[in-house]
N, C-alpha and C positions, 0 to 999 in steps of 0.2 A: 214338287221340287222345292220349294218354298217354305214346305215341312221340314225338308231333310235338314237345308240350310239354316232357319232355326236351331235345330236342334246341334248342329255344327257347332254354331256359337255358343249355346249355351252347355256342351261340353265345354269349349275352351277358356268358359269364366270360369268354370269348376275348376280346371286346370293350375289356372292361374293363383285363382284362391289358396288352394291347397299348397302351392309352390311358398305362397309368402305368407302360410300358416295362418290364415285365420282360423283362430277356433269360436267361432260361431256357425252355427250347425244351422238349419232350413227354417228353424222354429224360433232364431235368434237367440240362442240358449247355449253359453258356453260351454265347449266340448276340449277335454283336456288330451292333446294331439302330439304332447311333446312329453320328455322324460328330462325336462330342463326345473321345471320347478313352476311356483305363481309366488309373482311379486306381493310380499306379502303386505305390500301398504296399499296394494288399490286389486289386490286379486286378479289378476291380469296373469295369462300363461306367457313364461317364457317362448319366444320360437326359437332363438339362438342368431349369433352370426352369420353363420351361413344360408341360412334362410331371407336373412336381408338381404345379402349379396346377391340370390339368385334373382330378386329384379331387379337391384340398384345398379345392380353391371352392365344394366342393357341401355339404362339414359344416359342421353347423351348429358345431362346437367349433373348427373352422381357418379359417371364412372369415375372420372377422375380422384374421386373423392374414393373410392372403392380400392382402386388401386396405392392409396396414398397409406388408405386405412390396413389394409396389408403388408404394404411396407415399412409402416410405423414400430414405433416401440412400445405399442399396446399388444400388438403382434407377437413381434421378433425381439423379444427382449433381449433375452443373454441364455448363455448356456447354464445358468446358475439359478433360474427361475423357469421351471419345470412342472408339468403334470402330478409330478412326484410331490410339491411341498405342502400338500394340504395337508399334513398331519402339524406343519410349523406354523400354520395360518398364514402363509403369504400368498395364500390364494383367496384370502379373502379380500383382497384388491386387484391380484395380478390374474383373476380369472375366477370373479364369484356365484358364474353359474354354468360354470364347465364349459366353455365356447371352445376349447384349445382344440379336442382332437375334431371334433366337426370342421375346422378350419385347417387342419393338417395337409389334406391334396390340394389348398386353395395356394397353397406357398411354397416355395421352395422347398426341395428335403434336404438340403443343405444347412438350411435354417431350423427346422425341429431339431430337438434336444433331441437324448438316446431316451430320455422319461418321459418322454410328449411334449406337448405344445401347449404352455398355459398363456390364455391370452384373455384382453380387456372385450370384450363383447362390445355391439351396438345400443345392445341395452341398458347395459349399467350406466350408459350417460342419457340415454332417450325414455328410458324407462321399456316394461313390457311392450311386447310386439302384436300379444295375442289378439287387440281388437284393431290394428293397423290398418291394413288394404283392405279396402273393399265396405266397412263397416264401422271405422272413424279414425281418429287421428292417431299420431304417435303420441303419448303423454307428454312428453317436453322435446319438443321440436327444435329450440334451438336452447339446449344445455349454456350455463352461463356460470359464473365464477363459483359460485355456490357448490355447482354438480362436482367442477375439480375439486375443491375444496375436501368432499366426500374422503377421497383417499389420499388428495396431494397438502395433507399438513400435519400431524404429527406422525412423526413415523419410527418404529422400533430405535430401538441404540444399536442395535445391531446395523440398521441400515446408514447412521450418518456418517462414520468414516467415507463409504461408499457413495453419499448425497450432502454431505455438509451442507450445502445452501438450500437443501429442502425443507429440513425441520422447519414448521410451525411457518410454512411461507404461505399459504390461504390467510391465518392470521395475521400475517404481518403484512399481505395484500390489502384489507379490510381499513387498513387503518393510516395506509400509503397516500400520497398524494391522486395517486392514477385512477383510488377509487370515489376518494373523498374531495377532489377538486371541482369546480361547479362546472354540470357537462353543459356546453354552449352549441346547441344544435340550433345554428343559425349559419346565413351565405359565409363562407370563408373558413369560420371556426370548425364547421362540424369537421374536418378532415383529421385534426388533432386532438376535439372535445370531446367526439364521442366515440363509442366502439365499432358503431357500423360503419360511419363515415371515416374511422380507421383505415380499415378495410377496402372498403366501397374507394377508395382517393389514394390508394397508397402511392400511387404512378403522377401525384400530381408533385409537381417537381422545380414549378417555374413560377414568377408572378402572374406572368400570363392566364396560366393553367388555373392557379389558386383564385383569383379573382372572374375570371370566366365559366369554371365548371363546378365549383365545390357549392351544392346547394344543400338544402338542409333535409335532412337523413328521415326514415321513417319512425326509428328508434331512438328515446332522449337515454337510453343505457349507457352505463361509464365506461371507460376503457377500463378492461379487463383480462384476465386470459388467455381467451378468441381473439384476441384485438392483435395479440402480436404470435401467438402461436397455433400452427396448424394443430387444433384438436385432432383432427384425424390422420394424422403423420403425426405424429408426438414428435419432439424434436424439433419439427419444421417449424420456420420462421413466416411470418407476414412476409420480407422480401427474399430474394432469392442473392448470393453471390453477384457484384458486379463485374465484368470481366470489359477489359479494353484493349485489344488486339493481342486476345488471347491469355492476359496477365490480369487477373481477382486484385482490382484498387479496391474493394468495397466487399469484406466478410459482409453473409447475412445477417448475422447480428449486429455489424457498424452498420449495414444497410437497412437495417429495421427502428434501431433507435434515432439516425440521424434522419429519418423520411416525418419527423414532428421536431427531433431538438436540433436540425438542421447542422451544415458541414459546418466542422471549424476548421477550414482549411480556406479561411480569404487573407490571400496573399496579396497583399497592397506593395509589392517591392516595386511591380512595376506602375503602377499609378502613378500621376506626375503631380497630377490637378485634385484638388477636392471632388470633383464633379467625377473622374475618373477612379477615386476610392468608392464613392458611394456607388457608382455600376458595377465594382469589383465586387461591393458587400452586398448586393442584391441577386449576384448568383449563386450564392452560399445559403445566405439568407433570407429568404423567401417572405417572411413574414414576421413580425418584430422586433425591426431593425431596430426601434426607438426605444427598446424595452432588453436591456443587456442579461435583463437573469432569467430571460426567458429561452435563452438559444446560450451555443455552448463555446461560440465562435472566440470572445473575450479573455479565455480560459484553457482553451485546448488547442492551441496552435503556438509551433516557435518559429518564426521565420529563420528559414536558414544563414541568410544572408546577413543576419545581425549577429555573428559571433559571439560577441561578448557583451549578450542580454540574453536574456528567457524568457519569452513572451510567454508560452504557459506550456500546458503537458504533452506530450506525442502522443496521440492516438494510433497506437498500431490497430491499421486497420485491413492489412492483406488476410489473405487465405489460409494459412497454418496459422503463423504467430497471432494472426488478429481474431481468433472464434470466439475469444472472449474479450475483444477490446473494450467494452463497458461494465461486463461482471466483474472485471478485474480488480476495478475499484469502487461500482457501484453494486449497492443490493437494490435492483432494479423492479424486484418486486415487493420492497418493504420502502422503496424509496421517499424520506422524507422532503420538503422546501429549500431548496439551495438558491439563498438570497441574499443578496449583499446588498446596502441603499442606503443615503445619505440622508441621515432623520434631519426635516424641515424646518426642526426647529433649532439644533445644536450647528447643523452641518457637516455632520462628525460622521463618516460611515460606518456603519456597522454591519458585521457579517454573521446570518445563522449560525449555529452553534455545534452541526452536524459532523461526525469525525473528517468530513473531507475536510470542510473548511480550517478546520484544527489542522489538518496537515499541510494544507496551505497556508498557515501561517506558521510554519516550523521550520527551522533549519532543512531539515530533509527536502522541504519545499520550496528550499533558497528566499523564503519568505514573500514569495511571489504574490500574496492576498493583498499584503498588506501597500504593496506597490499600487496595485489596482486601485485599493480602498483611496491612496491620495492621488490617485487621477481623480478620481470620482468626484472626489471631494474640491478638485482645482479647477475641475469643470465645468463651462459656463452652463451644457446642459446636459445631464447624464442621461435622461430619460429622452435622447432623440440618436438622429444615426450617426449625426457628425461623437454622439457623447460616446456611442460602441465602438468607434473608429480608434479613436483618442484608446480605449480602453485595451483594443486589440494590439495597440502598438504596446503600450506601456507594459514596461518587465523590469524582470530582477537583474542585477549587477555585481562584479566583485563587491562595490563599495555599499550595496543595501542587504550583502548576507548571501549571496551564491558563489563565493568563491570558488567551495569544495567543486563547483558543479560547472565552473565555466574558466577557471584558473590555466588552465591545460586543455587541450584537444583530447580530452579522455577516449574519446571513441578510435581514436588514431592505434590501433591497435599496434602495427608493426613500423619497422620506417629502415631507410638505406640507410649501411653503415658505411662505413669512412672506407672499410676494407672491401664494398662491394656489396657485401652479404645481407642477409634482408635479418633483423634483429626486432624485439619486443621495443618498438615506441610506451605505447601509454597503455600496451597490456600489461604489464605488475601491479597498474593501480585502478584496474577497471573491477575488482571486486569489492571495491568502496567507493570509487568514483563515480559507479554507474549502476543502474537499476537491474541493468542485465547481467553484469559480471558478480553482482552479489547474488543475484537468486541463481547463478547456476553456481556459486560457489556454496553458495548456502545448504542447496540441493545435493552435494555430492562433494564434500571438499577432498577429498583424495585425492580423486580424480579430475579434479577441477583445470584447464586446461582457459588461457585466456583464447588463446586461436581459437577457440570454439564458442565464443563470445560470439554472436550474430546479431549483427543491429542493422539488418538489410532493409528495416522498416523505417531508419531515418533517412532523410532527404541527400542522393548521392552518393550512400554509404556504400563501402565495398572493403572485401577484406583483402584483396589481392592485386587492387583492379588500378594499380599504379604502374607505370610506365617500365621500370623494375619489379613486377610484382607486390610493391610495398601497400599498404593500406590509404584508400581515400576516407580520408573522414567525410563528416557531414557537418555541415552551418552548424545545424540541431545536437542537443544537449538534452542529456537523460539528467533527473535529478532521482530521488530515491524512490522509486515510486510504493504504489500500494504491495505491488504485484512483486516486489523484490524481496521482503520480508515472508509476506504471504502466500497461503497457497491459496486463497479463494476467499471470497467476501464475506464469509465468515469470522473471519481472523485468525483461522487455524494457521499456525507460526510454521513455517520451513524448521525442523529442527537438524542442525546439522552434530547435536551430539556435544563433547567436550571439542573445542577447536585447538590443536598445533599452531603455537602462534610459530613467527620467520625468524623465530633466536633462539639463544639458549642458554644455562645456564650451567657451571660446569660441563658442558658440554654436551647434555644433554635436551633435547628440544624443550620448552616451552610449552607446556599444555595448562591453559586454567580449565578448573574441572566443571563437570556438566554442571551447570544454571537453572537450567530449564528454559523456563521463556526467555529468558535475557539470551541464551547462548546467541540469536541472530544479532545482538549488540556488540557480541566480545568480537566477531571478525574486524569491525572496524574501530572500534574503541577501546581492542586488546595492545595495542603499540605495535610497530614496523620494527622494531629494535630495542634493545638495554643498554646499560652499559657494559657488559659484556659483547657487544655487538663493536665494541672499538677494539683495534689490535694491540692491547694491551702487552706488552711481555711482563709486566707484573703490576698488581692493582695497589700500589704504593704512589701514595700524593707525594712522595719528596723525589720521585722521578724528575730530569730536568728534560725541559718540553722545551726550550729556548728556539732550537733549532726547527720545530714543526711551527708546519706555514700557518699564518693566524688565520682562524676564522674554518680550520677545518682539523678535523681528530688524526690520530694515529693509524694509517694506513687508508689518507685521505677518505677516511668519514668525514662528516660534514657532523654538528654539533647537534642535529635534529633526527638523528636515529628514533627518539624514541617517535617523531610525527607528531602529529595533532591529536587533543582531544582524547584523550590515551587513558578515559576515568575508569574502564577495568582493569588498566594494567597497574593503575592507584589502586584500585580496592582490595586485589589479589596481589602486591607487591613483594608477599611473603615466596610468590612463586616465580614473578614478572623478575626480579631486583632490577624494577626499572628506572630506580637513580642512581646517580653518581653515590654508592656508601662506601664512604669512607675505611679504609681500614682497621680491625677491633672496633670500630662502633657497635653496639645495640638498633639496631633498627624495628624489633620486635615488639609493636604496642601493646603492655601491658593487661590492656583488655580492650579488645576490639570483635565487634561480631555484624559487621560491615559486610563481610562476605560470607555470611551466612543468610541474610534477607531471607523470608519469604520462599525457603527450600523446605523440602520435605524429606531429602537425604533415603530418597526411594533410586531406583535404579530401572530407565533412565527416571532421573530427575521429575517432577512433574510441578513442581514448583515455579512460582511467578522469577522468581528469582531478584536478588535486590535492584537491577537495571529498571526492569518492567514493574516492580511493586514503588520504586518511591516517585518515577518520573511520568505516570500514566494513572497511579493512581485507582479506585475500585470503578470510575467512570472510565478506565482505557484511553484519558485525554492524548490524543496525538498531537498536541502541543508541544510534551516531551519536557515544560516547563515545571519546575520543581518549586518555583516561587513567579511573584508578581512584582516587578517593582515600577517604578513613577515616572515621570520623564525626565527627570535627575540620576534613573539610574540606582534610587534608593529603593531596599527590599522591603514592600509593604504587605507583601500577603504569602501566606504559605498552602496553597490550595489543595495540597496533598499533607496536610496538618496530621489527619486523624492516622495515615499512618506511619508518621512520625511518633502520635502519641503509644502507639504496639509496643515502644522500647523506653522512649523519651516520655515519663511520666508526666501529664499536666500538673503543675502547681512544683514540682519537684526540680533543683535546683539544674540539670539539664534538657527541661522542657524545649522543647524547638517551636519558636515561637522568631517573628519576622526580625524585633527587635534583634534576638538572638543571633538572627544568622547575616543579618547584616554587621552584627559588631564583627561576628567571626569571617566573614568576607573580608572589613573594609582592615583587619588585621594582618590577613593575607600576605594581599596586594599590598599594606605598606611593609610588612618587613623585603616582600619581593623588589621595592624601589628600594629599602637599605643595603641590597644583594646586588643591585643592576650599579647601583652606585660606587658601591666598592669593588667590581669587576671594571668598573668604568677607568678606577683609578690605577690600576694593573697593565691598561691598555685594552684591556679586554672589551671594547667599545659595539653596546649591545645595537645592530638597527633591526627593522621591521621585514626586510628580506632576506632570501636565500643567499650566503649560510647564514645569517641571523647575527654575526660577529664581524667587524671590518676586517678585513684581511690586509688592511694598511697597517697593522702593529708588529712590532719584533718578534713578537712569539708568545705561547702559553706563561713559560717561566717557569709553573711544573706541570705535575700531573694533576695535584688538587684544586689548583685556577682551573684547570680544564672540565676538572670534573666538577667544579664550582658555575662553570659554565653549562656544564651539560643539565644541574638539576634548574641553573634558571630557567634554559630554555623550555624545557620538560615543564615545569610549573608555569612558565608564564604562557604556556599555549594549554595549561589544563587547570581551567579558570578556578572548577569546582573541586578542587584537589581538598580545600583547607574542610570540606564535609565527607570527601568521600575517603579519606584515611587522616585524619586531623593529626594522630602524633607522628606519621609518617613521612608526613607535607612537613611538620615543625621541625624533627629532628632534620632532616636533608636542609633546609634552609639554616636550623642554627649551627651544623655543622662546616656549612658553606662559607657563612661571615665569619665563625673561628678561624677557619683556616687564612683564607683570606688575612684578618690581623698582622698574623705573623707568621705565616706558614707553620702554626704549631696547635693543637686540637688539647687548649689547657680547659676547656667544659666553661670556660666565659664570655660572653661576649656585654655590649654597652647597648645600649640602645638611649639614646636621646630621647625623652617624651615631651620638650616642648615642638621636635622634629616631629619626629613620627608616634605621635598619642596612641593611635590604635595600635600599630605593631605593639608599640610599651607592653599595652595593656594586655595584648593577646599572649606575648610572649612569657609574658610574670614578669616584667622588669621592677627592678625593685625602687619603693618609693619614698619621700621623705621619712613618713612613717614608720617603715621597714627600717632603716638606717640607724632611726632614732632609736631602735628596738634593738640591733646589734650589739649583743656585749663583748663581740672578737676587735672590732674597731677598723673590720676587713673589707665592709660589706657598702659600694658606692653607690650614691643615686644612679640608676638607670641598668645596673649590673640583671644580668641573666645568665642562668645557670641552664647548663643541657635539659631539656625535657624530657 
């Protein structure tokens, strides 16, 4: 009896063996048992996937992982990657030793393509199977950033439209902080320093937790990877979706990257007491409370409660909108040092040089860095928790450069009207207002539709959810984000095409033509309006205006049609006529190729276009700064020089060079004080709000005060007008103070130059010199002739 059962079992090791392919034969001599191939770097027979599966589906420590590996996108790729594409080579990653149709009954048939099943095998990341069970190991037992590396870094052209943030991401992992930062496998750190303890700790969550359970790991490996993505679910994340009575506050992805860069959502509104912020910032904050660039809290939170400040970015971090709340505007897997610190010996902060940081200190970013940077700095101690506290509060304002972003209730989509009826509140301006009304306008302007603005992800926000139906806003304020221009952390642009600007010109719309890159500029920096946009009954300056109410246009327009900031509707003017011109004037500069930048006059467009080429530069600075100037306000540096020099010869007498463009600024702005001065003296009394003109004066007088009014306002809200159409900006201003004179356009005007030097100088005013030089006996100190 004892025989038979013997031989029992040693059927059933046979069994076994043969189940998970070994090919080693009685004599320990490899026996080729498969029609998969042999790895030809160690000579090892394939067995295939499904050969692994038939015992790793029985442990209880691997099924999971079995099933995970099935359901993954090694698996189940797409309908578009196929059995069929070995003759295109994309099966020499998507299935390089035919595992697809062995695995075909292991999955759904729902899931098989109508060409087969191409899929990633156990072995292209483990290596061969053939000396596995029973006879030794697997060759790499735990696959590590390298093995991805194999297939996940350069990848066809053909694949990046379809993967844009995959090209060359192995490489640019290698060279990231997350690989090359010093792993600290010790009590506390290893949860965040190293890969295992990644892992091994993701659930640690509390001070508690981190100071009582996180000890040091068995492996000193980097985060990598494994560290946050299920290799065997592709796709899958280190954490899972949070859900709290049944509603996802916490995408896997915000839940993976904030389980080390911790929540930025510590809301000190209700803390009363010091002692009671710091318990507020230690459930968010877990660890590094003393250390502000180490965690994201400082940065990434706008309490709603402060209306009119910005403490820092929204994280959308629900269920749809939030799957990519950190690729949005991080490259998470090339991720450089994002540090900001006050050097010990100036006191001066200084912030890395990374494009985020660049766009936090840009208009687009309401200048929010640079707020931080003089907490930092006014700080008695940055580097503790009362210094993060301080930091967390501190934000942008009308008065430090976030107007655009906090002036209005942008997000106030609709609101009651007077008549009852539920009406567009602050939806007409949420496609420049707001991060999400421009990327769905950018996305589809046709169609673009503000009701369909969805900002459910700020604090109280609801589009309907007023007592009339009307829209609740939120405390919280979008400023422009990454994610509004872009489609992905790559930098591939939203291209919306040529845009229809909101006017028109004889009466037909408004269209400046495709850019290229720049087109996501023209939505907001193309103008709200022209001067065709007033109800003119005819464009004749000696029209009598007497009777219109001051401080507002003809058919109650207000004097600010064209809006703010309006430097495309300067550059394309030929198309915009977005100033007051005069009647029979010339406004066409004799040679201007401004709006030709940087185009390739291909179809669509594919060109930088002039926006994106002079103000970003061959570095792409999200600055958006065109020059540098001092704390005076003086222009010291041209940082985007070299492509200035493309048109503007160095050494050649229109070189662009700082000097240069400060004389041509400070030229500007003074003839625009000899333009606000002599509308001053009309009545036409300029202030700094809505309508921009006192509405205490008798009236225009005519139509060319009006329209004399309309290019001040226009210029004096479009700083950079005197570069980005110079005879364009000169003519509307000298035509503006002729008329003005004497209500009559005789092509002269005076200009003072012990007044106004620069205007003088800018304008040609003529000089003693010149006078002296006159043999008509016509020609007075300060005289200027049309441009």
């Amino acid at each position: 009896m004892k025989k038979i059962f013997t031989w029992l079992i040693m059927a059933l090791l046979v069994g076994l063996l043969a189940a998970c392919g070994s090919s080693r034969d009685s004599a320990d001599t490899t026996a080729d048992t498969t029609d998969l191939g042999v790895d030809p770097a160690t000579g090892i027979d394939y067995v295939g996937a499904s050969t692994c599966i038939s015992c790793h589906e029985s442990f209880s420590w691997s099924d999971e992982i079995v099933a995970d590996y099935l359901a993954g996108k090694h698996v189940i790729h797409s309908d578009h990657i196929t059995a069929a594409n070995e003759a295109d080579g994309c099966l020499e990653c998507h299935d390089p030793i035919g595992d697809g149709p062995a695995l075909e009954p292991l999955v759904d048939a729902a899931s098989v393509p109508e060409d087969g099943l191409a899929a990633v095998g156990c072995e292209n990341c483990h290596g061969a199977g053939g000396e596995h069970y029973g006879s030794g190991p697997i060759p790499n037992a735990s696959p590590t950033a390298e093995t991805c590396g194999a297939c996940h870094d350069t990848i066809p052209d053909s694949h990046v439209p379809h993967h844009p943030e995959a090209q060359g991401i192995y490489t640019k992992y290698t060279s990231s902080r997350h690989a090359t930062a010093s792993v600290r496998n010790e009590a506390i750190c290893a949860k965040c320093h190293t890969d295992e303890g990644g892992r091994l700790y993701k659930d640690v969550q509390t001070i508690a937790a981190l100071e009582g359970s996180v000890l040091p790991v068995g492996s000193d490996a980097a985060v990598q990877c494994r560290t946050c993505h299920n290799p065997h679910n592709a796709g899958g994340l280190l954490m899972e979706e949070i859900e709290d009575h049944g509603h996802v506050v916490a995408s896997a992805e915000f839940a993976t990257c904030t389980t080390c860069h911790m929540s930025p959502q510590v809301d000190l509104t209700d803390a009363t007491t010091p002692a009671e912020e710091l318990a507020e910032l230690d459930e968010g904050v877990i660890y590094h409370q003393d250390r502000h660039y180490r965690v994201i809290a400082d940065t990434h939170y706008d309490n709603p409660n402060t209306t009119d400040v910005i403490e820092g970015y929204v994280t959308d971090h629900h269920e749809q909108s939030g799957l990519r709340a950190c690729l949005e505007c991080h490259d998470v897997h090339g991720v450089m040092e994002i540090r900001t610190r006050v050097d010990s010996d100036t006191g001066i902060a200084e912030a890395s040089s990374g494009i985020n940081e660049q766009w936090a200190q840009s208009a687009h970013g309401g200048f929010l860095l640079q707020q931080k940077m003089d907490t930092m700095e006014a700080s008695a101690d940055e580097r503790s928790a009362e210094g993060l506290i301080e930091l967390i509060k501190a934000g942008t304002t009308e008065a430090t450069g976030a107007a655009a972003w906090i002036h209005y209730d942008w997000d106030a989509t609709t609101k009651l009207d007077t008549d009852g009826t539920i009406v567009l509140d602050r939806g007409d301006c949420q496609q420049c207002h707001t991060a999400t009304g421009a990327k769905n306008f950018l996305t589809d302007p046709a169609n673009y539709d503000p009701l369909n603005n969805d900002f459910s992800y700020l604090d109280g926000w609801s589009l309907d959810g007023g007592p009339n139906g009307e829209t609740v806003s939120s405390g919280q304020n979008e400023m422009l984000y990454c994610w509004g221009c872009h489609e992905n952390n790559s930098g591939d642009l939203r291209n919306p095409g040529s845009i229809p600007r909101p006017y028109e010109v004889g009466g037909v719309t408004v269209t400046i033509p495709d850019v290229g890159n720049s087109n996501v500029c023209i939505n907001c920096h193309g103008a709200r309006g022209n001067m065709e946009s007033y109800n003119f009954t005819a464009e004749d300056p000696t029209v009598d205006y007497t009777s219109l109410n001051a401080g507002f246009g003809p058919g109650t327009k207000n004097v600010t049609e064209a809006h703010y900031l309006v430097a495309a509707a300067t550059i394309y003017a030929a198309d915009t006529r977005i100033g007051y011109e005069y009647a029979g004037q010339d406004y066409a500069p004799g040679f201007f190729q401004h709006d030709g930048i940087a185009l390739n006059a291909d179809t669509p467009e594919t060109g930088a276009g002039p926006c994106a080429f002079c103000h970003m530069g061959d570095s792409a600075n999200h600055t958006f700064s065109v020059v540098e100037k001092d704390a005076a306000g003086v222009i010291i540096d041209v940082p985007n020089k070299a492509q200035c020099d493309t048109c503007h010869t160095p050494g050649a007498s229109y070189e662009i060079t700082a000097d240069k463009l400060e004389h041509e600024a400070e030229g500007f702005h003074e003839t625009l004080e000899i333009l606000e001065t002599q509308l001053g003296a009309k009545g036409a009394v300029f202030q700094t709000s809505y309508p921009y003109f006192s509405t205490g004066a008798s009236g225009w007088i005519n139509q060319g005060v009006f329209g004399a009014a309309h290019n001040y306002n226009y210029l004096h809200h479009e700083p950079g007008a005197y570069a980005h159409n110079r005879f364009y900006t000169k003519r509307l201003l000298f035509d503006s103070i002729d008329w003005l004179d004497n209500y009559t356009l005789d092509g002269t005007i005076n200009i003072d130059a012990t007044v106004y030097p620069d205007a003088a100088e800018w304008m040609g005013a003529a000089t003693q010199e010149d006078v002296d030089a006159d043999t008509t006996g016509t020609l007075n100190l300060g005289d200027v002739s049309r441009p």
